[in-house]
C-alpha positions as CSV (number, residue, x, y, z in Angstrom):
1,X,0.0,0.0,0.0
2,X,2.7,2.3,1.2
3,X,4.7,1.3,-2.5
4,X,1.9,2.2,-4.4
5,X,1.3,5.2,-2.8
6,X,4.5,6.4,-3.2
7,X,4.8,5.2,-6.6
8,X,2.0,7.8,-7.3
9,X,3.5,10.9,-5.2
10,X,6.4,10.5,-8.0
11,X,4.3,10.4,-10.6
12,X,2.4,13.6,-9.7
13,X,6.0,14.5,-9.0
14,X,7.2,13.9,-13.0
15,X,4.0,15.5,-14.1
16,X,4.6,18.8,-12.2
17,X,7.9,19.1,-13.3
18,X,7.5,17.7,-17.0
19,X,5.9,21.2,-18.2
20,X,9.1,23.3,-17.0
21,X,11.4,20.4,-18.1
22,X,9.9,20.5,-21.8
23,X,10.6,24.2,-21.6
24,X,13.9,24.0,-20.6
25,X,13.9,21.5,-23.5
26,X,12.3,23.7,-26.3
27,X,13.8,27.1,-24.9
28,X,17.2,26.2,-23.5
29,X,18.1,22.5,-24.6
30,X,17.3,22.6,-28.3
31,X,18.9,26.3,-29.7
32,X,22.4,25.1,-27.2
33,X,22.8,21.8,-28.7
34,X,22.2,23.4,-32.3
35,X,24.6,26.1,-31.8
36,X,26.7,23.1,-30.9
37,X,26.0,21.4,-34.2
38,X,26.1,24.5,-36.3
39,X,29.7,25.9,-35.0
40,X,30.9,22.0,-37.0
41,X,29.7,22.9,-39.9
42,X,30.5,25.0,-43.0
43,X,27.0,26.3,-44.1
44,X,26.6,27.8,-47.6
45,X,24.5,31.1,-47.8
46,X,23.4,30.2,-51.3
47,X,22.2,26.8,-51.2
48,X,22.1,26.5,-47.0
49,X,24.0,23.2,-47.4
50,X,26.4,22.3,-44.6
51,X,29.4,20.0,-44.6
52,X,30.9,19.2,-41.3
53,X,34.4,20.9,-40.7
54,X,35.0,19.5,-37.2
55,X,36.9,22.2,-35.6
56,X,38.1,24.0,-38.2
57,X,35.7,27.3,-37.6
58,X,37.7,27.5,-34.1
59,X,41.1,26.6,-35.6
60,X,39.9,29.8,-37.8
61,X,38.5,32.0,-34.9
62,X,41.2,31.6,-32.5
63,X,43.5,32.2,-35.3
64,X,42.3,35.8,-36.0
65,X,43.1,38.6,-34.3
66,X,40.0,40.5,-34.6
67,X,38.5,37.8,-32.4
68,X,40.8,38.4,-29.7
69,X,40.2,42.4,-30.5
70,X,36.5,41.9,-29.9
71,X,37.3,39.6,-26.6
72,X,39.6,42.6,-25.3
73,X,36.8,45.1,-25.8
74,X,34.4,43.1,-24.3
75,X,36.6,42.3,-21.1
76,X,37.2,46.8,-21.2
77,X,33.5,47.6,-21.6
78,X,32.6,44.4,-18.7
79,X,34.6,45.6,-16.3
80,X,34.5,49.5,-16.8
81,X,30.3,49.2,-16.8
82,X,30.7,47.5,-13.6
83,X,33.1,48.8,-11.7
84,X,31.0,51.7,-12.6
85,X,27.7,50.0,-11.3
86,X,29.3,48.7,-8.2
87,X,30.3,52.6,-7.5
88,X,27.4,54.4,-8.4
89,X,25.2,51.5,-6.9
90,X,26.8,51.2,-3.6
91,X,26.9,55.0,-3.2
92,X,23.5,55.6,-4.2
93,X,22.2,52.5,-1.8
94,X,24.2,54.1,1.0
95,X,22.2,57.6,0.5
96,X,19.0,56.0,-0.1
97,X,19.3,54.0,3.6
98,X,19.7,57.1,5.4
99,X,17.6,60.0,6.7
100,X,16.7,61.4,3.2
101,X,14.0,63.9,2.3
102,X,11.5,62.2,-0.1
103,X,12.9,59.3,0.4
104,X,10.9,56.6,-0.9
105,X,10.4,59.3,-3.9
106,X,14.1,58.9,-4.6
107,X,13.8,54.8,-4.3
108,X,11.5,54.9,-6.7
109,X,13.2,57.1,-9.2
110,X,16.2,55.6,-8.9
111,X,14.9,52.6,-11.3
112,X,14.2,54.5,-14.1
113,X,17.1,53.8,-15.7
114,X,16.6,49.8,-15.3
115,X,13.0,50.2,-16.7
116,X,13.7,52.2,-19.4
117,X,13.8,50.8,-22.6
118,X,17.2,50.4,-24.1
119,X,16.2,51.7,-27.6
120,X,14.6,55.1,-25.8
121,X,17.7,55.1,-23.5
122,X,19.9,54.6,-26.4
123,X,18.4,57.1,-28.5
124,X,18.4,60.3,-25.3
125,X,22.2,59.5,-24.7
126,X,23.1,59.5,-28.5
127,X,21.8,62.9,-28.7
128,X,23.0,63.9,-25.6
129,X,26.3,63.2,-27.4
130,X,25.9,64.5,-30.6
131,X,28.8,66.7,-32.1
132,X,26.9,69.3,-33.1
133,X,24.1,69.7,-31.1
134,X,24.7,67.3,-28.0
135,X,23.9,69.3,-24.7
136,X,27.2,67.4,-22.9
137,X,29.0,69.6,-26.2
138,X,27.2,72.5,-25.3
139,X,27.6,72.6,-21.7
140,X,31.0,71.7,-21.6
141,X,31.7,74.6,-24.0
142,X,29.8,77.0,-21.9
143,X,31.9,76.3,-19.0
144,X,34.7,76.6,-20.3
145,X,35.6,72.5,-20.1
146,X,36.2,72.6,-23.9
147,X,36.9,75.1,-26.8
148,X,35.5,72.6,-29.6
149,X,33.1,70.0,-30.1
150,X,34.0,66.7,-28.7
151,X,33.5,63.3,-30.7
152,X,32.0,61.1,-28.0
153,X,30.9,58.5,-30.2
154,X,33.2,59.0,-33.6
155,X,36.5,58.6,-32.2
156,X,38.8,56.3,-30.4
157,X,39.3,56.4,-26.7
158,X,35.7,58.6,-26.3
159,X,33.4,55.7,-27.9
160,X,34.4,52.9,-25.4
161,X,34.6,56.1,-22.5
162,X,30.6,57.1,-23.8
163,X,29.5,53.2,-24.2
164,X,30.5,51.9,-20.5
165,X,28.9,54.9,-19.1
166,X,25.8,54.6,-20.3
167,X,25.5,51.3,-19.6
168,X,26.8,52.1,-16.2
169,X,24.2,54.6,-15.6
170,X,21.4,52.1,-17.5
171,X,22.4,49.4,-15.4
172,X,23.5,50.5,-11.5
173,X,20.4,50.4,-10.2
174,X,19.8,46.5,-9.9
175,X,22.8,47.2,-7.7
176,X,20.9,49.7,-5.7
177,X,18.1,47.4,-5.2
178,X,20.6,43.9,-4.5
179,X,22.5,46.5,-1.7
180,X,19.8,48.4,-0.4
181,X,17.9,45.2,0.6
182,X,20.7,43.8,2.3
183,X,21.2,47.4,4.2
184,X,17.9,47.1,5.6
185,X,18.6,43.4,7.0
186,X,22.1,44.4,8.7
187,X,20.7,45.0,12.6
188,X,21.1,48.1,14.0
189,X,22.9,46.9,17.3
190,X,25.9,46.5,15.5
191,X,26.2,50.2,14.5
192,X,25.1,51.0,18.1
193,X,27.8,49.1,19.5
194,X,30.5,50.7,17.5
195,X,29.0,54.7,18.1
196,X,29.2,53.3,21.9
197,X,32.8,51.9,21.1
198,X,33.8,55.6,19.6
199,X,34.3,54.5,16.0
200,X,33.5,56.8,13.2
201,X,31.4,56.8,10.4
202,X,33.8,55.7,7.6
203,X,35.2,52.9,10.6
204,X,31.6,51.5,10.9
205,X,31.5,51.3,6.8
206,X,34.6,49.3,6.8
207,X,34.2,47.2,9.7
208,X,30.5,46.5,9.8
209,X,28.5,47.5,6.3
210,X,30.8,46.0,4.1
211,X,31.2,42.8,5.9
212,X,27.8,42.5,5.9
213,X,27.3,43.5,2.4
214,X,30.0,40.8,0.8
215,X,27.7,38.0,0.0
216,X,25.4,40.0,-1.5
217,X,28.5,42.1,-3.6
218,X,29.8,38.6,-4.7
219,X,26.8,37.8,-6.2
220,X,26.3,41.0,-7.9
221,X,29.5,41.2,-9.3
222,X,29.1,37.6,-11.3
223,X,25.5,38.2,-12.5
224,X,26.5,41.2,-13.8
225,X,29.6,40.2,-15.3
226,X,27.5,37.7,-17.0
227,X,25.1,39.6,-18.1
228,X,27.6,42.5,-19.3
229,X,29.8,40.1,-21.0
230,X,26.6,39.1,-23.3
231,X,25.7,42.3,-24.1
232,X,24.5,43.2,-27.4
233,X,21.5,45.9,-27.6
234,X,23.2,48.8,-26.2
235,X,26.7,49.0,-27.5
236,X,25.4,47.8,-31.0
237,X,22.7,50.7,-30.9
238,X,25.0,53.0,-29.4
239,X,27.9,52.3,-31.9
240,X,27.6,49.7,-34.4
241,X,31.0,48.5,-33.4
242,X,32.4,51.8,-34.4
243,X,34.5,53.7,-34.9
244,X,36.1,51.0,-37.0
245,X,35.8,47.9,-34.8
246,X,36.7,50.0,-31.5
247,X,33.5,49.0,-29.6
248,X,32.9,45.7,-31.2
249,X,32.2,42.6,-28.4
250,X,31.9,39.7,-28.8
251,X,27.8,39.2,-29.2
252,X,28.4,42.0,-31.9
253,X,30.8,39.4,-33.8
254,X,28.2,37.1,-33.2
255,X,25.8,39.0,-35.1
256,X,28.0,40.3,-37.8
257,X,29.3,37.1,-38.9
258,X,26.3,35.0,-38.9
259,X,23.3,38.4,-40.1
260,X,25.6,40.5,-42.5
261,X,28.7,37.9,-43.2
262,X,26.0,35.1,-43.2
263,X,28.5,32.7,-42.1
264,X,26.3,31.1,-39.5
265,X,29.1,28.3,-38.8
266,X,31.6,30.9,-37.4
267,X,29.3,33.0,-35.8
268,X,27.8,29.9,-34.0
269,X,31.9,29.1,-33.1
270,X,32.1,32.6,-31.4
271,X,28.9,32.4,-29.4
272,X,29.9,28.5,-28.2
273,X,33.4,30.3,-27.5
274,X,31.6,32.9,-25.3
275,X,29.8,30.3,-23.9
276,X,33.1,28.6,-22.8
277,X,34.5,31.7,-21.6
278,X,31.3,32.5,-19.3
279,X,31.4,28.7,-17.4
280,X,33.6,30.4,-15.5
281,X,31.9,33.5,-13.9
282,X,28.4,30.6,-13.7
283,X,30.7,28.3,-12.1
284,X,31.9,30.8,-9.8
285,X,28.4,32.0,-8.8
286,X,27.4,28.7,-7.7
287,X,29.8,28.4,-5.6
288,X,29.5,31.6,-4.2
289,X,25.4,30.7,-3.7
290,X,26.5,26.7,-2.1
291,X,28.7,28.9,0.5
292,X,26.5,31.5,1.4
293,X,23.8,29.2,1.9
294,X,25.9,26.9,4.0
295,X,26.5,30.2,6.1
296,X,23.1,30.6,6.3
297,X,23.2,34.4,4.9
């Protein structure tokens, strides 16, 4: 009796789960193990026939220096958009937790950014940095900052500078909301303790907030490095890859070789080689998650 039972408990157990496992299937399963298959072959864009090539499309791509140019961008644009994020996040979680006027105003402003669409975004900043009639142009020259136009977006260093800071600015506030949460869990004996103890302000951040704020920084820090490092939408609308290849990533490779080069086999071979590069930032994360959990934090 107790079998049978059982037997059905894991049955209604399989058929819960089977709706999100043929998802994962459909959504997840299927397009990685094509990509897989694709980045082997050698697809022509006239007939779409496909020989397989083995490795030969990553014998190519690791072979060429522009793929190594795009992987070098995308590390400088990952890891100036969040160190960035991190900055402007932590800063802005640290004002919104104290005595503030209008505060939950402010909380709820601060996520415009993160709701706003990147197209809209994309399109405010581009004008915002237009050489000719770009406010940043005309402000800067009405303080005295500049005697000419700047090219933000047409020249080398300024594209890369212009590209990480709108996405820094498009992006900080999921920091906000990851740090400000755990501000509002960290007890307020602690702080107490220390102001009894003498120690200042700036020894109370060091010693007590960002302890207490290191789990929660750790996982930050990979989910956006993931999510930066796969970033296509907002440096391709922003630049194109321009000037020249100067702000071309790696998803933007992607998209040019399989969409305009219609070489689908070597564009599949980049995004499996992203893929390869990202196991370690997921592997990291899980870690990260196993520990804190064991900590119980």
């Amino acid at each position: 009796m107790k079998q049978a039972q059982l037997g059905r408990e894991q049955l209604l157990g399989l058929g819960l789960l089977a709706p999100t496992l043929i998802l994962f299937i459909l959504l997840i399963g299927y397009p990685l193990v094509d990509s897989l298959y694709l980045s082997l072959q050698r697809t022509s864009t006239l007939t779409l026939a496909s020989h397989f090539v083995g490795l030969g499309n990553f014998r190519a791509l690791f072979g060429d220096p522009e793929f190594w140019a795009a992987f070098a961008h995308t590390l400088v644009w990952t890891a100036g958009t969040l160190t960035l994020q991190l900055v402007l996040g932590v800063g802005m979680a640290l004002a919104l937790h104290g005595p503030l006027f209008a505060r939950s105003l402010a909380r709820g402003l601060v996520l415009f950014p993160y709701l706003l669409p990147t197209a809209v975004a994309v399109l405010v900043w581009r004008w915002l940095f237009n050489d000719l009639y770009g406010f940043l142009n005309y402000a800067l020259i009405a303080l005295g900052i500049v005697a000419h136009p700047v090219a933000w977006l047409s020249r080398t260093p300024n594209a890369m500078i212009s590209v990480i800071a709108v996405g820094a600015w498009k992006f900080f506030p999921f920091v906000v909301i990851a740090v400000l949460a755990r501000l509002q869990s960290i007890p307020e004996t602690l702080y107490e303790a220390a102001s009894i103890d003498g120690a200042s302000p700036l020894a109370q951040f060091w010693d007590i907030t960002l302890p207490q704020l290191s789990g929660v920084l750790a996982i930050v820090v990979l989910l956006r490095s993931i999510w930066d490092f796969k970033e296509f939408d907002l440096v391709y609308l922003m630049t194109g890859g321009g000037p020249g290849t100067s702000t071309e990533t790696l998803p933007i490779l992607v998209y040019r070789e399989a969409f305009q080069l219609l070489d689908f086999g070597r564009g599949a071979a980049v995004a499996v080689a992203m893929l390869a590069f990202l196991l370690v930032p997921f592997a990291a994360y899980f870690v990260v998650i196993r520990r804190l959990e064991s900590r119980g934090t």
